[in-house]
N, C-alpha and C positions, 0 to 999 in steps of 0.2 A: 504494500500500500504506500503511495504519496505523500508526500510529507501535506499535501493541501489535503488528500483524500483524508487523511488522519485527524487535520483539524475540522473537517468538515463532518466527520463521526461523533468527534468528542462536541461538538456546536447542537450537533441533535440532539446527545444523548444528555447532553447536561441542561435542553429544554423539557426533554420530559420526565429524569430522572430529577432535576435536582429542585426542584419546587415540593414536588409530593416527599422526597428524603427531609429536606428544609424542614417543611410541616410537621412530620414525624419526629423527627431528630430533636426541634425544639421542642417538640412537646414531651419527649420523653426525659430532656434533660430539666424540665421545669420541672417536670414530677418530681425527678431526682433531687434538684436543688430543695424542693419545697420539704420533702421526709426527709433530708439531714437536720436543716430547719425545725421543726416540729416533732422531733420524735418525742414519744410517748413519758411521761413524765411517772410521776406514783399515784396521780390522779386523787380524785377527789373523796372525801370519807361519802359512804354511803349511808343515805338516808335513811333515820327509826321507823320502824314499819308504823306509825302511829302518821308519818308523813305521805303516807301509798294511797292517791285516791283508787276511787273503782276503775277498771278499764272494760270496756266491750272489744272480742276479738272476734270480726267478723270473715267467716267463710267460705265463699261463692264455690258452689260445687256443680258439675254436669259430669255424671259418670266418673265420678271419682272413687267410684269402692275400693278401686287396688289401691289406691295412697292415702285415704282419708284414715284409717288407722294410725298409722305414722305419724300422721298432722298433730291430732286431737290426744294423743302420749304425749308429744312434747311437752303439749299446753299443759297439763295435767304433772309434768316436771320441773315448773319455772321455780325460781327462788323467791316469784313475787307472791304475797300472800293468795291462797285460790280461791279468797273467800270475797275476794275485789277482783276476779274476773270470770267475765261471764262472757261463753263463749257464743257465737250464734251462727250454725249453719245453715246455709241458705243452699236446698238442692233445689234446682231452676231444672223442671224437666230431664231430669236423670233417666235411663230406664236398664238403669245395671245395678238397681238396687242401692244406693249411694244412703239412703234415710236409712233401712235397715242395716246397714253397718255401723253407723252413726249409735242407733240405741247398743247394738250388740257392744261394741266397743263404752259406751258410756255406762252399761250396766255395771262395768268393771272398775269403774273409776269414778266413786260414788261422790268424794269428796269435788271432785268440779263441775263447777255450775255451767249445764251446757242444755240447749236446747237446737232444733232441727226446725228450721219453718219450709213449707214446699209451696214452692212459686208454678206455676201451669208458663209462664211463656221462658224462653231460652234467654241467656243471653247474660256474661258477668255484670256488666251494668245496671242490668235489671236487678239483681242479684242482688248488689251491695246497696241500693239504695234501699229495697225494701230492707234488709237485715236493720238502715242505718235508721226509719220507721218505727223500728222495734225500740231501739237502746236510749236512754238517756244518761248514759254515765260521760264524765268530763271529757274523756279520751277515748279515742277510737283508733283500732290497730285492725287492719286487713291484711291478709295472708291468702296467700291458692292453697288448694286443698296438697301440691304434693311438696310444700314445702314444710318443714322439722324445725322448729326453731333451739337454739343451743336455752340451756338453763337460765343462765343470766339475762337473756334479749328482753322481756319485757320490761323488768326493772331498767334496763341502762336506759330503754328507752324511757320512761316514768323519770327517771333522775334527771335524766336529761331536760326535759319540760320543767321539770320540778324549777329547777337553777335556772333556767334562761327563759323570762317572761316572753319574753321577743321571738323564741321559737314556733312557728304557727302550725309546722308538720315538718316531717323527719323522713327519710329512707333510711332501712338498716343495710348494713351489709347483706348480702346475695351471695353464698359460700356456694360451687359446687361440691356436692358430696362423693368420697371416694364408695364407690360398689362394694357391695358385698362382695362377691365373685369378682374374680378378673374376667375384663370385656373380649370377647371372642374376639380374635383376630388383631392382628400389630395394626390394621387401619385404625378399626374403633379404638381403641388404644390409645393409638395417636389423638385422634381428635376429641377423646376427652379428657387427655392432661393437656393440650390446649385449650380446651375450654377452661379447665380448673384455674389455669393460670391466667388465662382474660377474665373472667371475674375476678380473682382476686386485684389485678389491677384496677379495675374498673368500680370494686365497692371498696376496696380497703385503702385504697390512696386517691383516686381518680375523682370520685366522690367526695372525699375529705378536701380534694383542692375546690372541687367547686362551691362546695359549701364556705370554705374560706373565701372565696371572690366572689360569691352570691351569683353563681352562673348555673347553678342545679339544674337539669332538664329534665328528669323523670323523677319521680316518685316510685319509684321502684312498685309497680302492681302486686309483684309476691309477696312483701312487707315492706308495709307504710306505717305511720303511724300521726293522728291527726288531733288537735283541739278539736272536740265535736260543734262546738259552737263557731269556728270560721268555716268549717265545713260544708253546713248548713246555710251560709251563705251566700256558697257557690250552686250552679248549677248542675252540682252534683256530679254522679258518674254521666256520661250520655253513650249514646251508641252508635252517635255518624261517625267513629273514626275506628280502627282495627285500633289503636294507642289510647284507650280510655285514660289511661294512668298519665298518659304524658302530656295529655287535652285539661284534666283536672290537675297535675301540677300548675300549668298556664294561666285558669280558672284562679287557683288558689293563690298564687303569686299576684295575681291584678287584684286582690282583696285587702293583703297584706302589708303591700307596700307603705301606702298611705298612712300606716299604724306604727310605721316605723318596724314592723316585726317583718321574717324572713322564713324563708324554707331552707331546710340542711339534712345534714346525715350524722349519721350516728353509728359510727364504724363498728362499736362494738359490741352494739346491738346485732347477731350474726342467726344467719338461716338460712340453714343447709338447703339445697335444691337435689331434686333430683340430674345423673349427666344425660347429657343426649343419647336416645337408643339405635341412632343411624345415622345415616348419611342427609336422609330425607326428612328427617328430623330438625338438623340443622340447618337446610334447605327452609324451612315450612318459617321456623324463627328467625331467623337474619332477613330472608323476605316479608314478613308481617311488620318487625322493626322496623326497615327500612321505610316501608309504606306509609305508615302510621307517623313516622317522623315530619314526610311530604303531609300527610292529611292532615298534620296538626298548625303544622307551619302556612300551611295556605287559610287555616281558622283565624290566625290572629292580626289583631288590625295594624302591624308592624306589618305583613304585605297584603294587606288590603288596599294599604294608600295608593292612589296613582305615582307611577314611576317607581314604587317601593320592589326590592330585590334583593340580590346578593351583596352587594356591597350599603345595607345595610349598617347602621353601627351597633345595634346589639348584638351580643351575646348570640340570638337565635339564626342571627345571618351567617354568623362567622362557623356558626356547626354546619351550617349547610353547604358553607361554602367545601369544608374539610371531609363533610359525609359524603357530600354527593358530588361537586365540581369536581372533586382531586381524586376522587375514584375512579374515572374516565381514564385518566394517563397509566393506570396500574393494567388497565384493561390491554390498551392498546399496546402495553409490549406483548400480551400472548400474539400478536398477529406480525408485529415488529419485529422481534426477533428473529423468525425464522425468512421474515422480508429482504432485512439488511442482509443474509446470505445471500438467497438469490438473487439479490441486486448487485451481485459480487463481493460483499465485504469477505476477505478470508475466515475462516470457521473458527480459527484461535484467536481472532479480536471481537467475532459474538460472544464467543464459550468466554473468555474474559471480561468483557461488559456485562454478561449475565452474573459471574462467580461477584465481579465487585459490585454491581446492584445487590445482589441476597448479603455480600458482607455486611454491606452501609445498614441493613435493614435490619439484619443479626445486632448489631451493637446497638443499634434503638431499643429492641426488644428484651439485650439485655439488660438496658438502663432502665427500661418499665419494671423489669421484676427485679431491680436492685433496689428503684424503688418502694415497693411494698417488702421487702425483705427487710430492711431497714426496720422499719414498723411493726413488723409480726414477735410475738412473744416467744420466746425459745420452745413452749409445748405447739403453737402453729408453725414454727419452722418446722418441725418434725414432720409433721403433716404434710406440708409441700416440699420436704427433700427430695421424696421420691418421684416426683413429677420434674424435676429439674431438668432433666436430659432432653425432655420439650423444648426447652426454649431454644435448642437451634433448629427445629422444626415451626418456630412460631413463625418465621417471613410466610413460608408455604402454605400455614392456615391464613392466614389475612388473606392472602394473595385468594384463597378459593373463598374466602367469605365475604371477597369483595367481587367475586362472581353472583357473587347471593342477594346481596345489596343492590345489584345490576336489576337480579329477578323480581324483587320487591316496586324498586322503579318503574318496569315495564307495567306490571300487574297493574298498578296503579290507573296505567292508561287503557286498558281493556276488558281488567276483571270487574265485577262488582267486588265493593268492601265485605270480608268474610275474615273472620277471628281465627281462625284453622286454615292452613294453605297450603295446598297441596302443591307437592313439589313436581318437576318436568317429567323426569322419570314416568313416577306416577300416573301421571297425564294421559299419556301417552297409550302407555298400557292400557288404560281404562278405555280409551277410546277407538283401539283397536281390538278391542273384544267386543266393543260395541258394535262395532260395522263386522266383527267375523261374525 
């Protein structure tokens, strides 16, 4: 190659590679700066149970008999008094029996106050708002039915409110949970200590910064936790968006402001999730986020104005900018790559523009999980050592989960709004059984 052909490769690659590394790079090394800064102190005494008001932990269940056991032990395990919460499932149209595992399992655990209300139309929205009908206690905590919460999450969340009048709602941490069983196969494998280690990034530090610069974007739908009186009045959960959760953080943030008080997290407030059980699974969530992110963003009167878009100066511009604009250039090297061969470039200066793109991308990723590493207490280091060997596989999940976010996008423009999304595969199959 040319000494001109050469700068004329390095001129391309460093318009599409080094914007989207930029973006990354700083954001991983803010993370980084922010947990040296902040790490974890001896914290604050905790409060006499004399100080515990009641909480209501509300439900939303649709066929959830395989995990709603799980759920409703945790709650039944908290450190917080059980005689101040009271829990309330709401099965919205279930028909796998979700209410009769409810009693079966509550017969056993006589000491928590829990009851089962059944809603006839579908739909988590519907769900949480009738449960929210029910409760008048001060605080309200929403959880899905297959998420576990650790012992201490309700209290940290309670203390947390307790100490900070200005706090108006919270997201706790979102842990993925390690299997019982090891997951069949080195893929699955793979992609749920990738996943294990994008949550952790994303609730145990990621969330902490935003909460510190008041840039929160979701409320985490699997645990939230709310004043019930600012609550009430927003327009509660709704149903035009697949992102309920991230449509009523927006709702509850334009309530707040004015009062001077804030939404945040509360990292150590933690609840285990179940990991993804396939391919198509991951597919179905990184497409409904992605979607839901567009459907929420087009709700608010930040682009409602004429002329209003991307170059926005909120907060909500600048994620869009980074979700959806800079996701496009990760795309187009699947086709790039093997273009610039054909176009002539010799195969030892793709194969090396590839190897040092995934480097560049490598040391982001490990500055993401240096940052929450920093953070984590020596009993949850233990817990993510064995996932470690991930994170030189971490460029390679982004890179397909940002094929995902592609699918999300499309849908947007063709499908109708559906909470469940089925992934291409899937699709396809089906529709060709339909015409066989």
């Amino acid at each position: 190659m040319t000494s001109q052909g050469l700068a004329a490769f390095v001129l391309l690659w460093g318009i599409w590679v080094l914007v989207p590394v930029l973006v990354d790079m700083t954001k991983a090394l803010r993370l980084l700066g922010f947990s040296l800064l902040r790490r974890p102190g001896p914290g604050a005494a905790a409060l006499g149970t004399g100080h515990l008001p009641p909480v209501s932990v509300l439900i939303p269940c649709h066929n959830a008999a395989p995990v709603l056991e799980g759920c409703i032990t945790s709650l039944a395990a908290q450190t917080y008094p059980l005689d101040r919460v009271e829990v309330l499932v709401v099965d919205n149209a279930s028909t796998d029996g979700t209410a009769r595992v409810f009693h079966r399992v509550h017969a056993g655990l006589p000491r928590l106050r829990a009851q089962v209300v059944v809603t006839s139309r579908p739909g988590k929205a519907m769900a949480l708002n009738t449960a929210l009908q029910v409760t008048d206690d001060r605080y309200v905590c929403n959880i899905d039915a297959d998420v576990e919460l650790q012992p201490g999450a309700l209290r940290a969340m309670v203390e947390a409110f307790e100490r900070d009048p200005s706090l108006a709602a919270a997201t706790g941490a979102v842990v993925v949970a390690r299997p019982g069983q090891p997951p069949r196969g080195r893929f699955l494998r793979f992609l749920q200590a990738c996943e294990r280690l994008e949550y952790l990034v994303a609730f145990r530090i990621g969330r902490h910064y935003e909460d510190a610069t008041n840039t929160l974007f979701t409320l985490a739908g699997a645990f939230s936790f709310f004043r019930r009186d600012i609550l009430l009045q927003t327009f509660l959960y709704k149903g035009d968006t697949v992102s309920e959760d991230t449509e009523l953080t927006f709702d509850v943030r334009a309530q707040v402001v004015a009062r001077g008080m804030r939404i945040g997290c509360v990292p150590d407030a933690v609840a285990l999730t179940h990991p993804i059980p396939g391919l198509g699974s991951l597919y179905a969530q990184r497409a409904r986020w992605q979607r839901g992110e567009i459907e929420v963003a087009a709700l608010q009167p930040e682009f409602r104005r004429p002329g209003a878009g991307l170059g926005g100066r909120g907060f909500l511009a600048r994620a869009l900018l980074v979700d959806h604009t800079l996701a496009f250039p990760r795309i187009v090297w699947t086709f790039l790559l093997p273009a610039m061969y054909w176009l002539g470039y010799p195969l030892q200066v793709v194969v090396l523009a590839t190897v040092g793109m995934y480097a560049v991308y490598l040391v982001a990723d490990f500055a993401f999980v240096a940052a929450v590493w920093i953070n984590l207490r020596p009993t949850d280091r233990e817990t993510v050592r064995a996932d470690l060997w991930a994170v030189a596989l971490l460029p390679a999940f982004r890179f397909l989960t940002y094929w995902f976010r592609i699918g999300g996008m499309l849908s947007g423009l063709v499908d109708d709004a559906r909470w469940r999304v089925e992934d291409p595969v899937s699709q396809l199959r089906r529709r060709l059984r339909a015409r066989g």
